[in-house]
N, CA and C atoms of all chains as a GROMACS GRO file, in nm:
protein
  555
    1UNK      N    1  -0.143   1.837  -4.593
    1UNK     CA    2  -0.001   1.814  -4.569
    1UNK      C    3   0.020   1.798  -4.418
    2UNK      N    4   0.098   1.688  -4.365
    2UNK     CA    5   0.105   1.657  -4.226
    2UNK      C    6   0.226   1.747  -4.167
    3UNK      N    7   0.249   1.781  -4.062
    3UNK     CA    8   0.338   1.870  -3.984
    3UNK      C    9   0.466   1.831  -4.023
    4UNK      N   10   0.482   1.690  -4.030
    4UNK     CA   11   0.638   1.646  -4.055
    4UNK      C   12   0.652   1.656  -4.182
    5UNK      N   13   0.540   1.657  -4.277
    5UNK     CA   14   0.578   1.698  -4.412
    5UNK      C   15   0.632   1.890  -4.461
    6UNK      N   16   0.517   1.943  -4.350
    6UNK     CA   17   0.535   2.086  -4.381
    6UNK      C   18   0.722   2.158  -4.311
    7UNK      N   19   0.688   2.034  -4.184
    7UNK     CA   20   0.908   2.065  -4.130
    7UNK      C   21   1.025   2.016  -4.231
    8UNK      N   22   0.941   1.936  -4.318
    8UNK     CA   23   1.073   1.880  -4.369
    8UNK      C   24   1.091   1.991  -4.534
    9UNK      N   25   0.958   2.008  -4.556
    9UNK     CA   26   0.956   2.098  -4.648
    9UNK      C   27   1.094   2.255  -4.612
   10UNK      N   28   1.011   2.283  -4.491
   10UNK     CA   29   1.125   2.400  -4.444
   10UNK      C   30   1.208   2.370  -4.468
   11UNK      N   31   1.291   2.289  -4.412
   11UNK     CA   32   1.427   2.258  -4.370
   11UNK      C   33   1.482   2.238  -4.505
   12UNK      N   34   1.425   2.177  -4.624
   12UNK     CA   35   1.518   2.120  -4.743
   12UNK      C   36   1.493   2.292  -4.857
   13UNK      N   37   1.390   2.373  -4.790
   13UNK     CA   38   1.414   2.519  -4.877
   13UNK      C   39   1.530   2.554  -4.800
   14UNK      N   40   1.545   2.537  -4.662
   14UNK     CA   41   1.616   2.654  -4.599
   14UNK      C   42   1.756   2.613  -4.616
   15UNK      N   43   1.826   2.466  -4.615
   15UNK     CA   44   1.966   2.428  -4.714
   15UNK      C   45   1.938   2.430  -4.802
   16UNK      N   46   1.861   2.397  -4.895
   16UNK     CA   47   1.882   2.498  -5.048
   16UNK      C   48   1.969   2.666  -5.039
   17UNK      N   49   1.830   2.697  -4.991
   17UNK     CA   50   1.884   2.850  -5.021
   17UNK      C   51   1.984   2.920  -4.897
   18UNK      N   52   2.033   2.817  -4.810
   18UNK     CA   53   2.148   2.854  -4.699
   18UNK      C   54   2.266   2.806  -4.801
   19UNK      N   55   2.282   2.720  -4.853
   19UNK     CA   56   2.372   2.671  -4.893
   19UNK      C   57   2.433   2.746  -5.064
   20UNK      N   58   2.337   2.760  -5.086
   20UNK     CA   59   2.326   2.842  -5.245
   20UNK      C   60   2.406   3.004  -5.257
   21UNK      N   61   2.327   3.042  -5.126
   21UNK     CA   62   2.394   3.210  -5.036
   21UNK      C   63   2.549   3.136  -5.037
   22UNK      N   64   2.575   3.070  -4.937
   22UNK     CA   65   2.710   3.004  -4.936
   22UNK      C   66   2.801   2.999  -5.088
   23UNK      N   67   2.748   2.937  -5.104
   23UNK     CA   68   2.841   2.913  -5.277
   23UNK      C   69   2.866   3.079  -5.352
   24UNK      N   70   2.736   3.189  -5.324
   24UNK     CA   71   2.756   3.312  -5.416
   24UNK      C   72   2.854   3.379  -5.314
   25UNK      N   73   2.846   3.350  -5.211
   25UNK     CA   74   2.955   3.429  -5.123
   25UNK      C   75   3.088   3.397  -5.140
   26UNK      N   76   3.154   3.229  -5.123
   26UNK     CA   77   3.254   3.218  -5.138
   26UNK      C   78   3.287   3.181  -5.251
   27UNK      N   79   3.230   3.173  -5.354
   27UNK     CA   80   3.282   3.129  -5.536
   27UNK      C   81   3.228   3.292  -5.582
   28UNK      N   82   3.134   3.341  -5.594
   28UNK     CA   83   3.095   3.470  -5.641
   28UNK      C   84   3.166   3.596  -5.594
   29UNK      N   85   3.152   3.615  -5.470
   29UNK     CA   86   3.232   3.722  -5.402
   29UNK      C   87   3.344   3.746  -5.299
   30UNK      N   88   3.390   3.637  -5.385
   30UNK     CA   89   3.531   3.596  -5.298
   30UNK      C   90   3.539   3.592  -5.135
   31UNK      N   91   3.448   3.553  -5.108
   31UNK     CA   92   3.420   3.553  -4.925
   31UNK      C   93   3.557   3.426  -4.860
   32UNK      N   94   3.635   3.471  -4.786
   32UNK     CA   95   3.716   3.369  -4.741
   32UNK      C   96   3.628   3.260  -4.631
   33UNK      N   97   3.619   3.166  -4.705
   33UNK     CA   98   3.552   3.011  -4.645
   33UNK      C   99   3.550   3.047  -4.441
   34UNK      N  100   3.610   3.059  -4.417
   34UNK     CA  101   3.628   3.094  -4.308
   34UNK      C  102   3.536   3.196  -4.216
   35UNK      N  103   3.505   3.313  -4.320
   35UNK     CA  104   3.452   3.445  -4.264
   35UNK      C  105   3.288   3.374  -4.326
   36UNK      N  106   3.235   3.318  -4.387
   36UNK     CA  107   3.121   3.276  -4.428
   36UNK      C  108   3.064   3.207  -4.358
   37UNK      N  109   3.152   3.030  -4.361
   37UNK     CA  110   3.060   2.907  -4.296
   37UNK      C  111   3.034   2.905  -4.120
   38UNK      N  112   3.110   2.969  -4.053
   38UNK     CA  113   3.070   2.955  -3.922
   38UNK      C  114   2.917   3.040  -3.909
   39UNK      N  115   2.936   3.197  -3.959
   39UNK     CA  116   2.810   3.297  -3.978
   39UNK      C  117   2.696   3.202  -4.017
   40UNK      N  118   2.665   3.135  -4.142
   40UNK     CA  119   2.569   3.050  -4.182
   40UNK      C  120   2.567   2.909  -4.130
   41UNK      N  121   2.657   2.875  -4.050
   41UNK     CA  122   2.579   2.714  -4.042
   41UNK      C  123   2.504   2.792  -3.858
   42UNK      N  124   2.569   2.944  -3.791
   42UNK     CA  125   2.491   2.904  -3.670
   42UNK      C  126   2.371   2.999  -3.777
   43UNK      N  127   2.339   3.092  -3.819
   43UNK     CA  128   2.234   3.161  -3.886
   43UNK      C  129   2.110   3.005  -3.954
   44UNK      N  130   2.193   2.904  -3.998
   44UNK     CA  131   2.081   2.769  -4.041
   44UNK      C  132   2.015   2.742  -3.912
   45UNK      N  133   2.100   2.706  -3.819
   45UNK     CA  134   2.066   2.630  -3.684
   45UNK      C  135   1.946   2.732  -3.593
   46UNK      N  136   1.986   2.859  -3.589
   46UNK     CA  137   1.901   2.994  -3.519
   46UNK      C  138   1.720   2.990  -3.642
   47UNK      N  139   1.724   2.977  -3.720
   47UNK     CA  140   1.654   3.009  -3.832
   47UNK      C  141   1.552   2.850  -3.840
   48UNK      N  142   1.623   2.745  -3.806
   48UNK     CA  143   1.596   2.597  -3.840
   48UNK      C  144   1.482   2.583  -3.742
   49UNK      N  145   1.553   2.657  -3.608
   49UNK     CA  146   1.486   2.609  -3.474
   49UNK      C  147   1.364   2.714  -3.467
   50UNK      N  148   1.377   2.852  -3.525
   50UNK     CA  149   1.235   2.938  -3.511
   50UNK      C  150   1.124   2.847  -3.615
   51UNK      N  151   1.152   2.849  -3.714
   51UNK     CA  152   1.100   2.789  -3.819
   51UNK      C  153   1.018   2.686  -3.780
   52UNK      N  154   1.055   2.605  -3.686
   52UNK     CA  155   0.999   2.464  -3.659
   52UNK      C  156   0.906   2.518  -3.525
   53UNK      N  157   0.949   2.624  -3.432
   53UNK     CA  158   0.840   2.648  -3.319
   53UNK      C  159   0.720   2.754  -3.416
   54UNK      N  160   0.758   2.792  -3.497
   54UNK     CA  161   0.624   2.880  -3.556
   54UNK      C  162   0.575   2.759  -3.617
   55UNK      N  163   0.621   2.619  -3.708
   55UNK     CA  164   0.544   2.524  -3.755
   55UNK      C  165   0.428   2.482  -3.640
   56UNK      N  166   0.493   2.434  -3.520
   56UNK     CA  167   0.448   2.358  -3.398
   56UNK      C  168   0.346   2.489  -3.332
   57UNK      N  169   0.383   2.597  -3.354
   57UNK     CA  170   0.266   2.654  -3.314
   57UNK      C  171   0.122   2.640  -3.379
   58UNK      N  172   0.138   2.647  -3.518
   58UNK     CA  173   0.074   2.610  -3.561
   58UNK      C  174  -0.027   2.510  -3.574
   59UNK      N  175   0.039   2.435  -3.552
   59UNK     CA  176  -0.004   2.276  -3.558
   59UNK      C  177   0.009   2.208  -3.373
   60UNK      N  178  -0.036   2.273  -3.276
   60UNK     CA  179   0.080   2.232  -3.177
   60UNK      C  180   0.001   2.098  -3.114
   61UNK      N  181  -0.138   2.034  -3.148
   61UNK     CA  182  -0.145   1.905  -3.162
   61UNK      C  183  -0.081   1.773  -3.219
   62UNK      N  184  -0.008   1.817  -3.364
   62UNK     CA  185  -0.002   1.740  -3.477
   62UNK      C  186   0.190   1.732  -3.427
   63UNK      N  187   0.225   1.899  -3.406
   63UNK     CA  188   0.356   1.866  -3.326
   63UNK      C  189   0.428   1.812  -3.226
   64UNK      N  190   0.311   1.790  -3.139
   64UNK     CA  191   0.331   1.663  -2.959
   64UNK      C  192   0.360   1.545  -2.971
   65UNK      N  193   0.276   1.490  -3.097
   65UNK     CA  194   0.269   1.335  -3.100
   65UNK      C  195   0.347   1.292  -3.170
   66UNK      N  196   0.422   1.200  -3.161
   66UNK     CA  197   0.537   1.133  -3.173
   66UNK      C  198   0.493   1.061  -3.349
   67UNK      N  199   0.592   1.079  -3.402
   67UNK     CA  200   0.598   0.983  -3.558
   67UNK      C  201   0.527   0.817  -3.562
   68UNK      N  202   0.443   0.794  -3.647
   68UNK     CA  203   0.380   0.724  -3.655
   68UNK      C  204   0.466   0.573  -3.696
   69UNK      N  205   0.403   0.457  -3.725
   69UNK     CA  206   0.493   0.386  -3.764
   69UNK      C  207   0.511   0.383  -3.906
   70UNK      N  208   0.408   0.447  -3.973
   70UNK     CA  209   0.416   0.483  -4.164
   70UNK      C  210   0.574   0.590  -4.159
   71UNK      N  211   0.550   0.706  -4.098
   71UNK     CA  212   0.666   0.773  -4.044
   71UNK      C  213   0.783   0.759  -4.013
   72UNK      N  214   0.802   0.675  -3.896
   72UNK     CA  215   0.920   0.665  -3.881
   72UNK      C  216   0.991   0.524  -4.012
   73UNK      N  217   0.864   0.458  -4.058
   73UNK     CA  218   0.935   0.411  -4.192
   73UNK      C  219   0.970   0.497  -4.321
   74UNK      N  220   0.922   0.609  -4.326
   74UNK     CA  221   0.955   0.696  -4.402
   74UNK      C  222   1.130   0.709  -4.368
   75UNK      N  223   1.142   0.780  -4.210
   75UNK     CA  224   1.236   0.850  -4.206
   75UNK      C  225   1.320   0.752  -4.199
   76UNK      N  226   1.336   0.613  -4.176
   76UNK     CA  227   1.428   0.555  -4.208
   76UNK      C  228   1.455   0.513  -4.338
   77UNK      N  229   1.390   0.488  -4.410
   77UNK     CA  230   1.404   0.466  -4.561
   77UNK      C  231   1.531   0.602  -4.606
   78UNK      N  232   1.440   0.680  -4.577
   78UNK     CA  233   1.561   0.838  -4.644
   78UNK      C  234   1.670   0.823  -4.599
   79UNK      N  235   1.704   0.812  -4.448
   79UNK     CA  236   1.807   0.826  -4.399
   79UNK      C  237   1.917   0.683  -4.460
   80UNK      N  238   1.849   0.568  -4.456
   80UNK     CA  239   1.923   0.477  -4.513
   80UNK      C  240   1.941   0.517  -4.696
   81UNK      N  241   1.865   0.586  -4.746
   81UNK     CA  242   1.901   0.602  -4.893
   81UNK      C  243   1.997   0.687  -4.874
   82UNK      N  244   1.990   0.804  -4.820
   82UNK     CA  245   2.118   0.942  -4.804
   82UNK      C  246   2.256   0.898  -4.769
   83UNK      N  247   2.218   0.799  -4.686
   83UNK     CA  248   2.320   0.756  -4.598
   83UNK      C  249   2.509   0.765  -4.654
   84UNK      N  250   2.458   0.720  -4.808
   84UNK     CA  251   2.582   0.697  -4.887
   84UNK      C  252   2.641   0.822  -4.952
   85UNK      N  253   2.582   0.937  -4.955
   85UNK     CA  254   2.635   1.030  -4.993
   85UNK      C  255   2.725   1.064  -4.905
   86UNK      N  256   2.732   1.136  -4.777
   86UNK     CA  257   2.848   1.185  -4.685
   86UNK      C  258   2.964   1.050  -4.706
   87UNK      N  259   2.968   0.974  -4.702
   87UNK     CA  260   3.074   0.909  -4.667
   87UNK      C  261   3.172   0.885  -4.803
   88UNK      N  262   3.048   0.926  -4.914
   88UNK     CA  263   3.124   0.870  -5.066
   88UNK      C  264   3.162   1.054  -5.087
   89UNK      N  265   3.127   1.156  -5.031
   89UNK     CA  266   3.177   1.260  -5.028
   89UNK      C  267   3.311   1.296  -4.999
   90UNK      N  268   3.325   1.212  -4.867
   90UNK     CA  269   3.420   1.219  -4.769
   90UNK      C  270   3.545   1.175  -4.839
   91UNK      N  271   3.556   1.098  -4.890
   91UNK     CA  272   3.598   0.950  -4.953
   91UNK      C  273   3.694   1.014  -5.059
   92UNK      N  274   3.612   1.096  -5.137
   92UNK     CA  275   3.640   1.188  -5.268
   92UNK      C  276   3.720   1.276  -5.194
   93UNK      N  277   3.682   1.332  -5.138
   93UNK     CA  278   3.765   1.505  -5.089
   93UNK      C  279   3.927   1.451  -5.045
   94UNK      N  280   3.931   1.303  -4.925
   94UNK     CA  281   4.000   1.235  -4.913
   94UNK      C  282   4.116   1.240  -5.035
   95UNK      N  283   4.078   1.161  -5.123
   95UNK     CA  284   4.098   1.110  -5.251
   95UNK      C  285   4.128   1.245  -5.354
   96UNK      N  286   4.072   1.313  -5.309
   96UNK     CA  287   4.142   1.467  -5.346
   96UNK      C  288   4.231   1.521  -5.324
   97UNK      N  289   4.251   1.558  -5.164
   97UNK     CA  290   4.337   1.638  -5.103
   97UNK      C  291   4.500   1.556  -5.100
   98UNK      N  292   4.487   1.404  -5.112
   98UNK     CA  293   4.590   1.298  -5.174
   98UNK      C  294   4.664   1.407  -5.306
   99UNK      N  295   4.546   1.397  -5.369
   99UNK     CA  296   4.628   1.427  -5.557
   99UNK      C  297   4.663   1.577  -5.526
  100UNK      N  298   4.555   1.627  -5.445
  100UNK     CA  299   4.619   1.774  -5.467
  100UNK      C  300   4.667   1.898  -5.353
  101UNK      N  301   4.655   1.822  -5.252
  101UNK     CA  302   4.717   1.898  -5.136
  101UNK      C  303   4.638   1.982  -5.082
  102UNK      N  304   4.505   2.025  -5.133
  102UNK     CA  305   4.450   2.155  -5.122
  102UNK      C  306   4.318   2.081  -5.028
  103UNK      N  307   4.346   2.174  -4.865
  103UNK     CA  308   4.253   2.140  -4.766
  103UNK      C  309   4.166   2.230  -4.758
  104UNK      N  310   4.165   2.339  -4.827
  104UNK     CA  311   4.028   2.356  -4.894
  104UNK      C  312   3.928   2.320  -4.998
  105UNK      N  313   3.972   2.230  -5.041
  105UNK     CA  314   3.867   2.173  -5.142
  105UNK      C  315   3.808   2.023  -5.078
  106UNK      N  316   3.925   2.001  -4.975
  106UNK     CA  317   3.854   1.877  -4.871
  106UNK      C  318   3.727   1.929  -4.812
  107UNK      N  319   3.759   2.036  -4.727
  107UNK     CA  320   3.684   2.108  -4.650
  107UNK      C  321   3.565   2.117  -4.731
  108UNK      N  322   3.583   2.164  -4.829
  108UNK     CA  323   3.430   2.243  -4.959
  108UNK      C  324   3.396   2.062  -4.989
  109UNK      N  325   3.428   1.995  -5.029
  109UNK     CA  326   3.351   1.874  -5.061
  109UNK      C  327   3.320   1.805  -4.957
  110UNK      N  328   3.372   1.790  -4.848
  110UNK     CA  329   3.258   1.746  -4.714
  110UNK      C  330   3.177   1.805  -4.658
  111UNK      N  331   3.159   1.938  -4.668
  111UNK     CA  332   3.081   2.017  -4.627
  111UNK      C  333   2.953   1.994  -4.754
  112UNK      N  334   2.960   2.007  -4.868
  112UNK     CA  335   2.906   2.019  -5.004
  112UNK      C  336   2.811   1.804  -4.990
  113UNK      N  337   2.882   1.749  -4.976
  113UNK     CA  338   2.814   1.643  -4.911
  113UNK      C  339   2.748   1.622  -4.827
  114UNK      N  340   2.794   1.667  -4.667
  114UNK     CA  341   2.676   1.679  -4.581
  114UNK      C  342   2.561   1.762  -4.546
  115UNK      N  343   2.555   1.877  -4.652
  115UNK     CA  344   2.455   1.951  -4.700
  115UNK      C  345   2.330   1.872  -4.807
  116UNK      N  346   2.436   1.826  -4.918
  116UNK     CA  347   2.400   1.736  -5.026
  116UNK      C  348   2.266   1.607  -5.008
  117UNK      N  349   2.326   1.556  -4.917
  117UNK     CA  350   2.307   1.423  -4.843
  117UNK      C  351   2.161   1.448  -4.744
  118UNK      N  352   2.186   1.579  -4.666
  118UNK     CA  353   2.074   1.564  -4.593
  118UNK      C  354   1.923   1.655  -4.674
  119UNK      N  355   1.975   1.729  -4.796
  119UNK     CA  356   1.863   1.716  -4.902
  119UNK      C  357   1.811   1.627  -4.971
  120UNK      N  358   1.926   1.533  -5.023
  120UNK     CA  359   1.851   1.429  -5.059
  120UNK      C  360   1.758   1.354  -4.933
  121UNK      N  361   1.791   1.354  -4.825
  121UNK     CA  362   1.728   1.270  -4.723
  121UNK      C  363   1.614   1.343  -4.716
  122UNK      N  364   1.624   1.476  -4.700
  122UNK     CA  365   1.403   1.564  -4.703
  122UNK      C  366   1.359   1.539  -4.836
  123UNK      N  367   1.427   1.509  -4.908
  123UNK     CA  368   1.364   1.503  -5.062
  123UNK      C  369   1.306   1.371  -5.051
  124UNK      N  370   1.374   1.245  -5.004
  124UNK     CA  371   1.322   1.186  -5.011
  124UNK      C  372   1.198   1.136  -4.902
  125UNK      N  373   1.225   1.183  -4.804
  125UNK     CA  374   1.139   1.161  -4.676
  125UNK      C  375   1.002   1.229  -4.741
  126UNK      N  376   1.028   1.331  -4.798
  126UNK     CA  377   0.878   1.389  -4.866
  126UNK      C  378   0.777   1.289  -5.036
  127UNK      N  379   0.900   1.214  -5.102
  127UNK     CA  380   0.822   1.174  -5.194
  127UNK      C  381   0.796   1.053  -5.106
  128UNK      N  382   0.864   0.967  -5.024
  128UNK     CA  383   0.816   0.870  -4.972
  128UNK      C  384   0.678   0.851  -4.855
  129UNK      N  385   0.654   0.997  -4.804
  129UNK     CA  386   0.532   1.021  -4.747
  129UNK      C  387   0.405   1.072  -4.855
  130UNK      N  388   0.444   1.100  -5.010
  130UNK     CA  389   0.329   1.108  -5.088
  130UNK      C  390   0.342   1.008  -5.157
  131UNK      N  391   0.398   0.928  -5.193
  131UNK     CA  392   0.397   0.784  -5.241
  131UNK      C  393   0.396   0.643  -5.144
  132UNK      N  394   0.424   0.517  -5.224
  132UNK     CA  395   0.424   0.441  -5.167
  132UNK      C  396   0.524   0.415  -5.093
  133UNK      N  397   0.524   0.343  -4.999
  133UNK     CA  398   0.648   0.343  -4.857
  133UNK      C  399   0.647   0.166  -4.907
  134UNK      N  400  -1.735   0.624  -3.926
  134UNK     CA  401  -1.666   0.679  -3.844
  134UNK      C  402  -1.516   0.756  -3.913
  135UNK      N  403  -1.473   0.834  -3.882
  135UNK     CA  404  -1.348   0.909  -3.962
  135UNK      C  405  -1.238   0.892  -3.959
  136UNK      N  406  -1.160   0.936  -4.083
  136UNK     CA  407  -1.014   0.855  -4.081
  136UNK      C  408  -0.926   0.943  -3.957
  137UNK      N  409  -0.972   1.015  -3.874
  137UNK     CA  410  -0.912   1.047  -3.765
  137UNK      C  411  -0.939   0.993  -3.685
  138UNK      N  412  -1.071   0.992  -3.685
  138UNK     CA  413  -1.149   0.868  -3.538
  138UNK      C  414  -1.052   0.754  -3.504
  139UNK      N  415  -1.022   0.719  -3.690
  139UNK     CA  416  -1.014   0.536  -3.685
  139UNK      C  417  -0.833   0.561  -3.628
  140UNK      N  418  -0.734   0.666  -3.667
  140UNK     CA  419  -0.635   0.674  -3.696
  140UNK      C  420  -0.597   0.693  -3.547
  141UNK      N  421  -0.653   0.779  -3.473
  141UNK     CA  422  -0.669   0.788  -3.318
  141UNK      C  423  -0.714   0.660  -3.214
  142UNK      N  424  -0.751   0.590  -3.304
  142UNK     CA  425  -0.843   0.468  -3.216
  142UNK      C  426  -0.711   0.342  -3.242
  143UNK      N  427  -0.650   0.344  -3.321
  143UNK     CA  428  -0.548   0.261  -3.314
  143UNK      C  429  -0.372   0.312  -3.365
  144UNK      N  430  -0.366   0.425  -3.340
  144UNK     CA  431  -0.263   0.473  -3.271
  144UNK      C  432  -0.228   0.578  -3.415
  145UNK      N  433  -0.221   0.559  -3.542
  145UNK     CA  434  -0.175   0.589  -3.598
  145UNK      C  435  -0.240   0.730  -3.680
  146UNK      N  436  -0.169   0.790  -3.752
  146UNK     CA  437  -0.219   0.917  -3.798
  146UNK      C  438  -0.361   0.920  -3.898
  147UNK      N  439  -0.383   1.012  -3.939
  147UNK     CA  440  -0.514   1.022  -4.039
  147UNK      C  441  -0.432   1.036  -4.206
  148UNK      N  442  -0.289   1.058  -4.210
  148UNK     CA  443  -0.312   1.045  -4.316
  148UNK      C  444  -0.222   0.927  -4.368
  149UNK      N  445  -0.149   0.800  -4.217
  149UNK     CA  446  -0.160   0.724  -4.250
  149UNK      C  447  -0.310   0.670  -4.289
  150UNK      N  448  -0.380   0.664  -4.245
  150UNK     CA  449  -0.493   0.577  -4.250
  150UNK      C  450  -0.541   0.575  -4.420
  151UNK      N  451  -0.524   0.723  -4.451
  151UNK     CA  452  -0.574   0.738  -4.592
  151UNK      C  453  -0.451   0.672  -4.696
  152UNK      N  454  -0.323   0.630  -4.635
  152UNK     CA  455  -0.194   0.574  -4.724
  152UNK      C  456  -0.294   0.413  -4.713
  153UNK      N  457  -0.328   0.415  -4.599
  153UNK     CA  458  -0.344   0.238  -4.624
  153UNK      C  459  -0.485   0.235  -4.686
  154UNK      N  460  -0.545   0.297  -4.720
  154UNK     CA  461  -0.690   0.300  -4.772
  154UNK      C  462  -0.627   0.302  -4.937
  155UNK      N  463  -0.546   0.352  -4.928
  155UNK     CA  464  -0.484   0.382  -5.085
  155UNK      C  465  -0.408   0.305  -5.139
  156UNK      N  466  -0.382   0.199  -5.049
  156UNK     CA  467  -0.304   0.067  -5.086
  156UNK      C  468  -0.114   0.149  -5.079
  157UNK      N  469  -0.124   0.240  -5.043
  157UNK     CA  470   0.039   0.309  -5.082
  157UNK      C  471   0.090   0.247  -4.931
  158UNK      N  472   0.043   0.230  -4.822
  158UNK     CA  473   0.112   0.154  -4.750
  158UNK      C  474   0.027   0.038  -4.642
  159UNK      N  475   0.116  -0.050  -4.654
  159UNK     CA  476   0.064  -0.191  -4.566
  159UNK      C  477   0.156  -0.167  -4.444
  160UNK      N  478   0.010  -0.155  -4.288
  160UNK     CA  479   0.034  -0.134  -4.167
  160UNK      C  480   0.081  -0.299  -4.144
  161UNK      N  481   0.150  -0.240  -4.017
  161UNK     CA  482   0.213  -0.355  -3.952
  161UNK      C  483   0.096  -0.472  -3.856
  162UNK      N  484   0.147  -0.566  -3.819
  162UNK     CA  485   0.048  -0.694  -3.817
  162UNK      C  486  -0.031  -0.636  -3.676
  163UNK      N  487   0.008  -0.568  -3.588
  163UNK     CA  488  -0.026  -0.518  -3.491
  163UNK      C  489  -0.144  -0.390  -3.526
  164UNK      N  490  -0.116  -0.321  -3.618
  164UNK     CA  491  -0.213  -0.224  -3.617
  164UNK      C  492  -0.339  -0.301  -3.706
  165UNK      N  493  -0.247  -0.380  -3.777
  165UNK     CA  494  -0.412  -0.421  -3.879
  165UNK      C  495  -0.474  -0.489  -3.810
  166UNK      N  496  -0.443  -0.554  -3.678
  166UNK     CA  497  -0.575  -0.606  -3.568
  166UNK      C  498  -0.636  -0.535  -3.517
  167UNK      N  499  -0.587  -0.375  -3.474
  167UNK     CA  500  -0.602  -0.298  -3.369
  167UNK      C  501  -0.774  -0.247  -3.476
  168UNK      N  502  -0.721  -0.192  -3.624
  168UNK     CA  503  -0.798  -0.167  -3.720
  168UNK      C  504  -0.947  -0.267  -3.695
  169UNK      N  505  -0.933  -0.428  -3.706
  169UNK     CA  506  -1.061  -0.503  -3.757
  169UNK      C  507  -1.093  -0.513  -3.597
  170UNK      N  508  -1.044  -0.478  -3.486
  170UNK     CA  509  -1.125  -0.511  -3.353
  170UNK      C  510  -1.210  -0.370  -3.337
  171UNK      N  511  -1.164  -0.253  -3.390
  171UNK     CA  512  -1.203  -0.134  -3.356
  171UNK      C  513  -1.359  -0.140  -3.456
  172UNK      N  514  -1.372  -0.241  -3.533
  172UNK     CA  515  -1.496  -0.243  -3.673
  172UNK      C  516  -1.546  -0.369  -3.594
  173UNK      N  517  -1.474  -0.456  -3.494
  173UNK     CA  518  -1.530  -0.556  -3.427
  173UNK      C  519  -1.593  -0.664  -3.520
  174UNK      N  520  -1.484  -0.697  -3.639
  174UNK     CA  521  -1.472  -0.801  -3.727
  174UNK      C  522  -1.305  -0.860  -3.755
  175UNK      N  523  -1.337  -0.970  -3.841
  175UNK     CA  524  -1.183  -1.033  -3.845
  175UNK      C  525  -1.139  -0.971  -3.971
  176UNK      N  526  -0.956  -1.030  -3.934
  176UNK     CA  527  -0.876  -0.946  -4.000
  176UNK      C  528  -0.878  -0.979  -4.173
  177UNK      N  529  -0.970  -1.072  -4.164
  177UNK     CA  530  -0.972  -1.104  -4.367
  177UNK      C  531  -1.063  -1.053  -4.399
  178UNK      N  532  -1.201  -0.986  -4.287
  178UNK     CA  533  -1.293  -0.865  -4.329
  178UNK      C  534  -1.240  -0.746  -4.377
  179UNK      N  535  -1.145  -0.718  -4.307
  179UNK     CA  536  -1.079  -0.583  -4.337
  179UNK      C  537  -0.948  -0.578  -4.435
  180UNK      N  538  -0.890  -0.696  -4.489
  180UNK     CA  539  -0.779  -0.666  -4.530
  180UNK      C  540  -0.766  -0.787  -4.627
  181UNK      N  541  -0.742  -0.784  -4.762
  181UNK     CA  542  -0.696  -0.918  -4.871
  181UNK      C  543  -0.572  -0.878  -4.918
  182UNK      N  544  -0.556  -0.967  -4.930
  182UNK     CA  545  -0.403  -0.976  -5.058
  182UNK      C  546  -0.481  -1.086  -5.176
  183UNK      N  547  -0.440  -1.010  -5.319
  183UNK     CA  548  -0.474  -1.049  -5.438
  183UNK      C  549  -0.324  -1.145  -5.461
  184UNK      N  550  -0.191  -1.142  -5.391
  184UNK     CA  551  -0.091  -1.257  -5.438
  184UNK      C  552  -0.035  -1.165  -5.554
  185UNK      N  553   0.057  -1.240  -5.596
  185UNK     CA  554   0.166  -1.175  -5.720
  185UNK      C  555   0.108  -1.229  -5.848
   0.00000   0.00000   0.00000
């Protein structure tokens, strides 16, 4: 498994299960949206960035050198497949908060998209580096 | 010589090298020269297309 496979691996467990905590907090235990998402998106970002210097320690050859050109066709492929989720998220919550006034459920579906969106983008950045590109 | 040797010798990784050995990906026109000069043969030694 190559370094950018083993970072991207991290990163799409660690919004999984950042985002999952999120949902049992504010749908499960009534956590006000407010008192939750600031705590966890800097706790993702603090957690994202150790995560990736213990990868690079690891690996701290494989971590110097810059994305290959198989690579960076990977990561553009994902990013252009993901691409359409945030904005068709956006779009909806939009298209929501119209019918129903409620700027918390804007808030929860753009957030729920750009979480969404950049899993699908490691999901795919990973089958497209074990398959064909 | 090794798919790191070869992957190092013309810029690209080792496990590209093993994607293009596997047919899962076709390098760009630049590396597949970099590939048949580094074996110090031409590029239809190293590389066919069978066509659709």
């Amino acid at each position: 498994m190559t370094f950018r496979e083993r970072s991207t691996w991290v990163m799409i467990c660690m919004l999984i299960l950042v985002g999952g905590f999120y949902l049992k907090l504010v749908i499960g235990d009534g956590v006000p949206p407010s008192a939750a998402a600031i705590p966890l998106v800097l706790f993702t970002v603090v957690l994202s960035i150790a995560a990736q210097i213990v990868l690079a320690l690891m690996s701290p050859r494989e971590a110097s050198t810059p994305a290959d050109e198989r690579e960076r066709l990977v990561i553009d492929k994902a990013a252009h497949f993901s691409s359409y989720v945030l904005p068709t998220g956006v779009v909806a919550g939009l298209g929501w908060f119209m019918a129903s006034q409620d700027g918390m459920a804007l808030f929860h579906i753009a957030l729920t998209s750009l979480v969404v969106g950049q899993i699908i983008e490691y999901g795919m950045q990973i089958f497209l580096l074990r398959s064909k590109v | 010589m090794s798919q790191a040797a070869l992957g190092e010798a013309v810029g690209v990784t080792r496990h590209t090298i093993i994607a293009i050995e596997q047919a899962r990906y076709s390098p760009s026109l630049e590396t597949s020269f970099r590939i048949a000069r580094v074996f110090n043969v031409g590029l239809e030694d190293v590389f066919g297309w069978e066509g659709d």
